[in-house]
C-alpha positions, 0 to 999 in steps of 0.5 A: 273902816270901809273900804270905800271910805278908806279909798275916798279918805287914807287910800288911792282916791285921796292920792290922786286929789295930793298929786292933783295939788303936788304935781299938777304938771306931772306927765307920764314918762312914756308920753314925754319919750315918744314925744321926744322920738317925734322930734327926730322924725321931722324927716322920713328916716330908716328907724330901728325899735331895738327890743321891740316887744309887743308894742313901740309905747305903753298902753293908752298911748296908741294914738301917739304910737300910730303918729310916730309910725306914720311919720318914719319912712321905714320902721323896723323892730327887733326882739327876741321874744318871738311870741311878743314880737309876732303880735305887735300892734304897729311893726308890718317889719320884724326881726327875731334876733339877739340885739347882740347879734343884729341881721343887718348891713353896716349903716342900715338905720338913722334912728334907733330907740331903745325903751325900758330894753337897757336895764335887761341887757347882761352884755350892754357893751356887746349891745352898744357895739352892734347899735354903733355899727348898723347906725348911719354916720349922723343919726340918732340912738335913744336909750330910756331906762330906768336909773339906779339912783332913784329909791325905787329901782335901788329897792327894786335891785336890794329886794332881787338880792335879798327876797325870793323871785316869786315875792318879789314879782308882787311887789313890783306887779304892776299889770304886767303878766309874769311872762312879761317881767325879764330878768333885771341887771342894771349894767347900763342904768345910770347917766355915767353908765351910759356915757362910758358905753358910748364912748366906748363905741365913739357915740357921742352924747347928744342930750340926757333927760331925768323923768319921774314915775307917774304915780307914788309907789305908795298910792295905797296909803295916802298920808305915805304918799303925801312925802312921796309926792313931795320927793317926786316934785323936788326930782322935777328940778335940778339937782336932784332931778338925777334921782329921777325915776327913769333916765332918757339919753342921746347919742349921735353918730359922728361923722369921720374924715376918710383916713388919708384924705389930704383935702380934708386936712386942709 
């Protein structure tokens, strides 16, 4: 068959006419997490992107980036990778450092997000403990990750362990350049997971949400396709939403009564 044909009939074209019927509502999760950061900036507020990169959201999004940006009164953003970091589109305020390690005083930031950073951590519990400390009694951190229970990102970890690196690059190529596919741990990928790192650094959870892929992995092939799209509809709702594609979760920074303070126990 032609490969137009097969495009307009078995392959990619007829995947997005199935997903046009299946999932007419079906959003990108990208959108719906910087949506969800807008919602915490109602205020002026210090806001640390933690594993910044080279961008605050995906591509096509700049529209929404620029509106989270004008809206935080300071923004920084912290990475490594001091390549990606010296061209990011948004940040003016840039740090080249460990997220285990953070350059700043104790209480410095009242929102601090972390997105699709998590899954590359082989530390996570070094990672919480410095978050926990250069956040501000009261403010916000907000992790976005992928979860170890949907069949992609299981596959994703069974194929790590059982295919060469250089394979398994291709299966998961999706634009990216190599140099911007990190190595993959999944310590801090799934609702319990995170909980417990929390906890560990008295954060308290302050909401989770499930998000599904925005597109089938199996796009390609249409009649493969179709299940998958049925499988990713039925993710939308509970409760199999927890076999969702990515995670979004939570946490505040409680505020504490001074030790010894009499009036406060009264």
């Amino acid at each position: 068959m032609p490969r137009p044909l097969w495009d307009e009939w078995m392959g990619r074209k007829a995947t997005r006419r199935l997903a046009r019927k299946i999932l007419p509502d079906l959003r990108w999760n990208q959108e719906i997490w910087g949506e969800t950061v807008r919602e915490q900036l109602t205020s002026p507020v210090r806001w640390l992107d933690a594993g910044c990169g080279w961008r605050l959201l995906d591509k096509d999004l700049d529209p929404l980036e620029d509106d989270l940006v004008r809206r935080a009164g300071t923004v920084v953003g912290v990475d490594l990778d001091l390549p990606h970091l010296g061209k990011h589109v948004n940040f003016s305020l840039r740090a080249c450092a460990s997220l285990a390690a953070l350059p700043f005083a104790d209480a410095s930031f009242d929102l601090i997000t972390c997105n699709m950073v998590a899954e590359h951590l082989p530390d996570p519990s070094a990672i919480f403990q410095e978050i926990s400390r250069v956040l501000a009694t009261g403010g916000v951190f907000m992790v976005h990750t992928p979860n170890t229970r949907n069949y992609l990102v299981f596959a994703n970890i069974l194929a790590k362990k059982l295919l060469p690196r250089d394979l398994v690059l291709k299966l998961v190529h999706d634009g990216r350049e190599e140099e911007d596919i990190y190595p993959t741990y999944y310590r801090a990928n799934s609702e319990r997971a995170l909980r417990r790192l929390g906890d560990s650094v008295k954060l308290q959870p302050h909401f989770v949400r499930f998000l599904t892929q925005p597109q089938p992995y199996t796009r390609f092939f249409a009649p493969a396709a179709f299940f998958e799209l049925l499988f990713m509809r039925a993710t939308m709702t509970r409760p199999l939403n927890r076999f969702a594609a990515t995670i979004m979760m939570g946490f505040r920074k409680p505020y504490t009564k001074p030790a010894g303070c009499a009036a406060c126990a009264a």
